[in-house]
N, C-alpha and C positions, 0 to 999 in steps of 0.2 A: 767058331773061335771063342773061347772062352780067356778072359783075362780076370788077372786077381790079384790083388794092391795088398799087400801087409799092413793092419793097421799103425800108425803110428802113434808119438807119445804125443798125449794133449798141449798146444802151445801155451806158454808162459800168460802169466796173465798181463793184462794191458797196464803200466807204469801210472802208478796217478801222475796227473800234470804238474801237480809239484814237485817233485823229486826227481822230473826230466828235464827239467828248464834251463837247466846249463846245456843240455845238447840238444835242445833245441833252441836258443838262441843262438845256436853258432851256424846250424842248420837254415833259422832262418836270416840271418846277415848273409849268406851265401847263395839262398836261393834272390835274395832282394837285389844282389849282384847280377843275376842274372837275367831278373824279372825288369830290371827300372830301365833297359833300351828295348826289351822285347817290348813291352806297355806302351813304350811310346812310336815304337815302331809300326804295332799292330794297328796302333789307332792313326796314324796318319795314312798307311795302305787303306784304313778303310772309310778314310773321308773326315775323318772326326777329328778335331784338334788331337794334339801330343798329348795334354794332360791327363784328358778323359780314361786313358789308358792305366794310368798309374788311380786314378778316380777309383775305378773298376777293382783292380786290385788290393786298394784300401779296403774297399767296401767288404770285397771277399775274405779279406784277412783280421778283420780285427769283427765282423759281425757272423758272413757266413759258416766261418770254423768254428762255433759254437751253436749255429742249430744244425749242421749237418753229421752222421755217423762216420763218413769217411775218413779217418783220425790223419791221415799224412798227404791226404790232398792237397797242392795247392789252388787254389780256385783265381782266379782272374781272366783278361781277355784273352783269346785262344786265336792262331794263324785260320782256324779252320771254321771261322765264322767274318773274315774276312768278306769273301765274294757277297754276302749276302748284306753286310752293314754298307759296302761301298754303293752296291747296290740298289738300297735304298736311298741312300743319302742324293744319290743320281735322279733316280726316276720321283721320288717325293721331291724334288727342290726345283726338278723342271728350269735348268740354270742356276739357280741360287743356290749356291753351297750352304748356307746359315741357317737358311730356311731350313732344305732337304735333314740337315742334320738333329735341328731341332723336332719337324715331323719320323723322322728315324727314331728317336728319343719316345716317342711316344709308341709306336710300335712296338720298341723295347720293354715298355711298360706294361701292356695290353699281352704282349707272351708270355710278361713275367707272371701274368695272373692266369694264365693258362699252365704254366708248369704249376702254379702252387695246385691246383686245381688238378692236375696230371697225379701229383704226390700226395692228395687226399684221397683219390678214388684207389690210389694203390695199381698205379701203372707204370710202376719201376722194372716189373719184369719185363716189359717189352723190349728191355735191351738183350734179352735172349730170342728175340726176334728175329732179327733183320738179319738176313747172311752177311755173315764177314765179307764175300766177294763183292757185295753190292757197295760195303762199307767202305773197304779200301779203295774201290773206283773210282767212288763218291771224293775219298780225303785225297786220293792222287788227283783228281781232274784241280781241286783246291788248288794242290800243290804245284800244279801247273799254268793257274791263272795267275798265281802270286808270282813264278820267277817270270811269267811276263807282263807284269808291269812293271816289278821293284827291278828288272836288271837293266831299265831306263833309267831310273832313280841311280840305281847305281855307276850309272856313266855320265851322268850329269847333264842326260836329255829328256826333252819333254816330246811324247810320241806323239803324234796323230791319230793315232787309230787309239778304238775303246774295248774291243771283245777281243779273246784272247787268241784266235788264232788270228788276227791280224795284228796283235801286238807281236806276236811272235814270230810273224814276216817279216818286222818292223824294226829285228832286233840286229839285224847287218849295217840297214842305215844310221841306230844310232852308233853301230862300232864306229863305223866310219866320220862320225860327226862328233864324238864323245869328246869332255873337255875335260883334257891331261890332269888338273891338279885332283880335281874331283873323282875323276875315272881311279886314278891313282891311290887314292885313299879306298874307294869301295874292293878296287880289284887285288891289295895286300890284307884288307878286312876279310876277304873270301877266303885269299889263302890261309889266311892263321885261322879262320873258323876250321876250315878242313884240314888243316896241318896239324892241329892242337894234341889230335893225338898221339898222332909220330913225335912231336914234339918234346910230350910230356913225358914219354918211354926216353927220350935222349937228358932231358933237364928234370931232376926229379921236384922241385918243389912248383913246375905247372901243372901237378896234377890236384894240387891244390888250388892253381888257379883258373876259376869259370873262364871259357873260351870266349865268353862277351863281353869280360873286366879285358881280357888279354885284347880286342880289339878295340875297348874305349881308351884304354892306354898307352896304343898307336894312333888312333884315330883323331884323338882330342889335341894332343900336341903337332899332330899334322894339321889341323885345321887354323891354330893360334900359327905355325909357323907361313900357312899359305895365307896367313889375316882375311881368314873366309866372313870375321868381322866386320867389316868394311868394304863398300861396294869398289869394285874395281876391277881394270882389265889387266890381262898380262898375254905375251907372245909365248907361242911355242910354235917353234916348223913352219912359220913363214902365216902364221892365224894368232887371230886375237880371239880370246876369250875370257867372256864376264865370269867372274865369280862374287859372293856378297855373302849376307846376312840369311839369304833365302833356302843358300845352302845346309842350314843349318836350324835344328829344331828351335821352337818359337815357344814361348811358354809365357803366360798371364804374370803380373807382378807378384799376385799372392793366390793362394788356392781359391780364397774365395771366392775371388772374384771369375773362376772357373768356373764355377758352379753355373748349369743352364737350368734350363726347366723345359720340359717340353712341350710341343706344339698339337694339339692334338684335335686341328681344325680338318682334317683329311683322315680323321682315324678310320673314318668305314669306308673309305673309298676300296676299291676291288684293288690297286698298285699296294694299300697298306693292308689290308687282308692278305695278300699273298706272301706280304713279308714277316706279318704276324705271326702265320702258321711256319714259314721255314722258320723263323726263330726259334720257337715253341719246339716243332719237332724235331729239327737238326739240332738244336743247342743240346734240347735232352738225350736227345742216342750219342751226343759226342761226349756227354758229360756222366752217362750210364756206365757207355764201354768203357771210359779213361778211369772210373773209379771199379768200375769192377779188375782191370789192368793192374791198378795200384794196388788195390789185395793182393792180388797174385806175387806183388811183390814183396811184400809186408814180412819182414823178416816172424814176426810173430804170427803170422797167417791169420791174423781178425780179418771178420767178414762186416761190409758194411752194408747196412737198413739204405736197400737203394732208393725206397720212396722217399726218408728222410734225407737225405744226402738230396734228392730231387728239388723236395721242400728249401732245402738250404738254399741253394740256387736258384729257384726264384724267387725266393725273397732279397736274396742278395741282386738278381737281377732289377726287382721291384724299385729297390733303392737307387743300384747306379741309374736306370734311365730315368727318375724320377731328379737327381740331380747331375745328369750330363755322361754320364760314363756309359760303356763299353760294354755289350755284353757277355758274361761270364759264363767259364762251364768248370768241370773240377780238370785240370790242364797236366795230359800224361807230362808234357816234357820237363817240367818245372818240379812234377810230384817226383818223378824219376830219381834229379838230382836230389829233392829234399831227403830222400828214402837213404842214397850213396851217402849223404852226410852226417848220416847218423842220426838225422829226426826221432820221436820216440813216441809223440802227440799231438795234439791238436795245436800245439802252442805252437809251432814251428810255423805255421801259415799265421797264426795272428803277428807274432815275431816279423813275419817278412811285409805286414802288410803297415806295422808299426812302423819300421825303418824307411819304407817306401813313403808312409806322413809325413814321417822328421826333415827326409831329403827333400822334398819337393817344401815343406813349410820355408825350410831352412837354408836350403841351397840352391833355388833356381837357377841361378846365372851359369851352375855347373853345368846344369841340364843343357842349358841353351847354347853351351862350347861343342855340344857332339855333331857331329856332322852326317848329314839326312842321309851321306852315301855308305855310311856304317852300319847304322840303321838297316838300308838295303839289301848289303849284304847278309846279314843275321836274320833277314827276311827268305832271301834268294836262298840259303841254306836250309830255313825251314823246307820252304818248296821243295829243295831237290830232295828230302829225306821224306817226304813225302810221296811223292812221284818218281822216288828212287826206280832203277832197273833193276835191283833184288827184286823189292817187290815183286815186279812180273813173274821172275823166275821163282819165287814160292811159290804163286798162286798157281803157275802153271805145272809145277810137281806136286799139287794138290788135287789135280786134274785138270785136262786140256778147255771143258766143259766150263770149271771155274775162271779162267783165263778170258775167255768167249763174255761170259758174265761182265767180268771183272773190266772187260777192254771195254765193252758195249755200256757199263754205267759212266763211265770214263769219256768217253767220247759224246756220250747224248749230254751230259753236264756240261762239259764244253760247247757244244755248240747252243744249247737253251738255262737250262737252271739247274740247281741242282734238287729240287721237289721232283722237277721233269724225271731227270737222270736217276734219281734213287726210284721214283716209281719204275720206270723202266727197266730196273735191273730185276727188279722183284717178278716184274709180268715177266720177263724170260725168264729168270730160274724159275717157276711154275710152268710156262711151256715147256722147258728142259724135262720137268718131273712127268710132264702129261705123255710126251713122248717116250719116255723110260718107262711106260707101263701105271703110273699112278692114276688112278680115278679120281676125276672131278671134286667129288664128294670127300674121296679118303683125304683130298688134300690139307682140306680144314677140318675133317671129323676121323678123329683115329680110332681103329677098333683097337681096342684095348679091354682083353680078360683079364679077370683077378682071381687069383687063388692063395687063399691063407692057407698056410703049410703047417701051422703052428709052430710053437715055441719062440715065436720072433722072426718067421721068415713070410714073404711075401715074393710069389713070382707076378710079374707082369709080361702078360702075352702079347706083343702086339702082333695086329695085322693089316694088310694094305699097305701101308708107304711110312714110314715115321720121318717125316719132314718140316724143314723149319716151318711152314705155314701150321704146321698140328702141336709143335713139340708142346706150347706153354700146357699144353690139356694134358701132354704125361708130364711134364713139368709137374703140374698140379697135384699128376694121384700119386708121384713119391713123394711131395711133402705132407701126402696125407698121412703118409705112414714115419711121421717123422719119430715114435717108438721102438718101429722094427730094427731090429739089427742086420738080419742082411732082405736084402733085395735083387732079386735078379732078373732082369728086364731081357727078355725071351725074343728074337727079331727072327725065328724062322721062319715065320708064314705073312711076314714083310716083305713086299716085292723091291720095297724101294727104302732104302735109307741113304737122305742126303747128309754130305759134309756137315752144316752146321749140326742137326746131330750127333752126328761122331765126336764132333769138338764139344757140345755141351754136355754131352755122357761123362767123355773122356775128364771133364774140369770137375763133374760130379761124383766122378772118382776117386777124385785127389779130395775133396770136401768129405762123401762119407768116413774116407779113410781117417782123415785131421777127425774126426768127432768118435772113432774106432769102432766107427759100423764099416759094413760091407754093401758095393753094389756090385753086381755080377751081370757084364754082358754076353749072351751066348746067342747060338744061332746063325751067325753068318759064314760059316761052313762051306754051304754054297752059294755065297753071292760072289759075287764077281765086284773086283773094286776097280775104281774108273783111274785108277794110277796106282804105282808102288808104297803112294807116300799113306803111315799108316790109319790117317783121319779122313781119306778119300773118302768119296762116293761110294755106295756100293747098291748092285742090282742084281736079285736072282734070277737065276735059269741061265743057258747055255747062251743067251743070244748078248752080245755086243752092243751093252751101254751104248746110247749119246755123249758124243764127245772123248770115247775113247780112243786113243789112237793107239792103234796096231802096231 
């Protein structure tokens, strides 16, 4: 099969920041809309005071947008580093919440100086590493610890149980126990998160309004009409039930006095080495992939320097755990909206990360009107779009094989870690390749022929397996040839070419095209693809892939 991209026209050149400033501060008052319950959300699912969260986001917005490439990124705390701060805060404080958060704080520190040190050595490409299947398992199992904790939060009970599949046996009793005023509030905050968009197709001027303004602006006035102010009880159905001030985020008088510092009497214990590295590694493959995602999006198609964009982010990390916050990565859902509002530059996150200073210098007492079961829910909605049931069903029209992957990082994260679970996904996709016919050896050393054609063309021949564990080595020898005009990368006498190849060819397609060279894939004529879908698997010879179903 041979495919072939028409080049196109070169994009626009990137707007200086000054003559974009009007649409990106409107871009960032909108995403800061967005960002100032998720911030404080993220940070109380994950053990850490309310502030820390909006701390985090400051830091990413008004410093890390000016040493990272990433021009539309928003960077601050992310749902998908959740399991791992709360984590910490648990097993470093050994009872003590204050403690644990402050020794958290300092592991935060100690990764930050492992990504800078990640983004000197120039290991930014590793986000074309890791298979998507392993990634998404990885971010659904998140997405699944999150709605079971926060949809306790969200009924206005406190569970029993701590690991997620007993919080999630755990979630009938608290229906049955849930206290109406509270429940009430989380469970019309769900609805208008998920309703927002039918919504907005019926009333046109909600599609100007963020789906988290549109629940602060239920929520907050349901909370002043239930006086969640004030400790007290009230009946409903024949039960009394407390409601109070506890319901409701808690915020320091002034920023300053927010500010911690951390504890870093346990830094090399083996509980803070474990947490160091999942920071370090997970933050960066979540903060690689979301900015490489964000290009994708970039109406102007710039490409961003992922080791600076790296750099950026742990120094922006460096800062928040050094004064209290939250660790950061470059955050698809936030960059997403920035992008829909017309963002244009970098200004757009310092913009959002200014507004989010002003607010909290300026306006605490607002903050501390929102009620925790709001919060909850704009939590529990992250989760389910994480751990969405599409998902499944794309990954399994990508192949049965992927699915198997996909379930299997998914379920060992759940029930251990997620270091555990992401390693474990990776050893089975390599047992999946070793059984598909790949050699031990091909798996991390690709054979790969070169032959200059002249005039500007260059074939690459591979053979053996072209799989994510080999790709970054052809990775490597087309950027070698980053003068040639076409390229055509030859996969006949590959036995095995996995998905994440396909998907990274396929993206490298769309890129030599945007610069109006050419890459050319041929050769899989006779491979067999392990599904219809057309970035499958694929394996030569007549016999029946692993994982295909018939």
């Amino acid at each position: 099969m041979q495919q072939k991209l028409p080049p196109v026209a070169a994009s626009s050149p990137e707007p200086a920041d000054g003559r974009s400033w009007k649409s990106d501060i409107v871009s960032g008052f909108l995403v800061f809309l967005i960002a100032l319950p998720l911030c404080l959300g993220i940070a109380m699912a994950s053990g850490f005071p309310p502030v820390s969260g909006i701390l985090t986001a400051v830091v990413g917005g008004l410093i890390s947008s000016w040493l990272g490439s990433a021009r539309l990124t928003i960077k601050g705390p992310a749902a998908g580093l959740i399991v791992i701060a709360l984590g910490a805060v648990t097993d470093l404080g050994e009872g003590d919440g204050q403690l644990g958060y402050r020794r958290a704080l300092a592991t935060i520190v100690v990764a930050a100086v492992l990504q800078i040190l990640f983004a000197l050595l120039r290991t930014g490409k590793l986000g074309d590493f890791f298979p998507s299947s392993v990634v998404h398992g990885m971010l659904a199992a998140i997405g699944v610890i999150i709605c079971s904790k926060q949809l306790h939060t969200l009924l206005g009970v406190a569970p029993k149980a701590k690991e997620p599949f007993a919080l999630l046996a755990e979630v009938p009793r608290s229906v049955a126990n849930l206290n109406p005023e509270i429940a009430f509030i989380g469970v019309v905050s769900l609805i208008l998160l998920f309703g927002h968009a039918v919504l907005a197709r019926r009333v046109t001027f909600l599609k100007r309004v963020p789906a988290p303004l549109l629940v602060l602006l239920f929520a907050v006035p349901m909370g002043i009409a239930f006086d969640l102010e004030h400790e007290h009880t009230f009946t409903f159905a024949h039960g009394v039930f407390p409601v109070g001030p506890r319901f409701l985020v808690n915020l320091p008088g002034n920023l300053l006095s927010a500010i911690t510092f951390p504890d870093f009497s346990a830094v090399f214990s083996a509980v803070s080495l474990k947490y160091i590295a999942m920071f370090a590694l997970v933050g960066s493959i979540e903060s690689l992939l979301s900015a490489k995602a964000v290009d994708m999006l970039d109406p102007q198609k710039r490409r961003s320097d992922l080791d600076k964009d790296l750099l950026a982010t742990g120094t922006g990390n460096l800062l928040a755990g050094l004064l209290g916050g939250l660790p950061m990565i470059s955050e698809i859902v936030r960059s997403s909206a920035n992008i829909g509002y017309g963002a244009k530059s970098r200004l757009s996150n310092f913009f959002h990360g200014l507004f989010l200073l002003l607010f909290v210098a300026f306006a605490p007492m607002l903050i501390h009107r929102i009620p925790l079961a709001a919060l909850a829910a704009m939590l529990v909605f992250t989760g389910v779009r994480l751990a969405s049931p599409s998902e499944f069903v794309k990954t399994f029209r990508i192949g049965a094989e992927q699915l198997a992957i996909f379930a299997f990082t998914l379920v060992l994260t759940l029930a251990t870690d997620l270091l555990v679970g992401v390693a474990a996904g990776i050893v089975l996709k390599m047992v999946v390749h070793l059984l598909n016919g790949a050699s031990l050896t091909g798996l991390f050393r690709p054979e790969i022929e070169e032959r200059n054609t002249g005039e500007g063309r260059v074939v690459l021949h591979v053979r053996n397996a072209a799989v994510f564990t080999n790709f970054l080595k052809l990775k490597k020898r087309l950027a070698s040839h980053s003068q040639a005009q076409y390229i055509e990368v030859d996969l006949t006498d590959a036995k095995l070419v996995d998905h994440t190849v396909m998907e990274r060819l396929h993206e490298l397609e769309d890129e030599f095209s945007r610069q109006g060279r050419h890459l050319h894939i041929r050769g899989l004529e006779q491979h067999r693809s392990f599904s219809t879908h057309p970035l499958s698997a694929r394996k030569k010879g007549p016999a029946s892939p692993v994982g295909l179903s018939s």
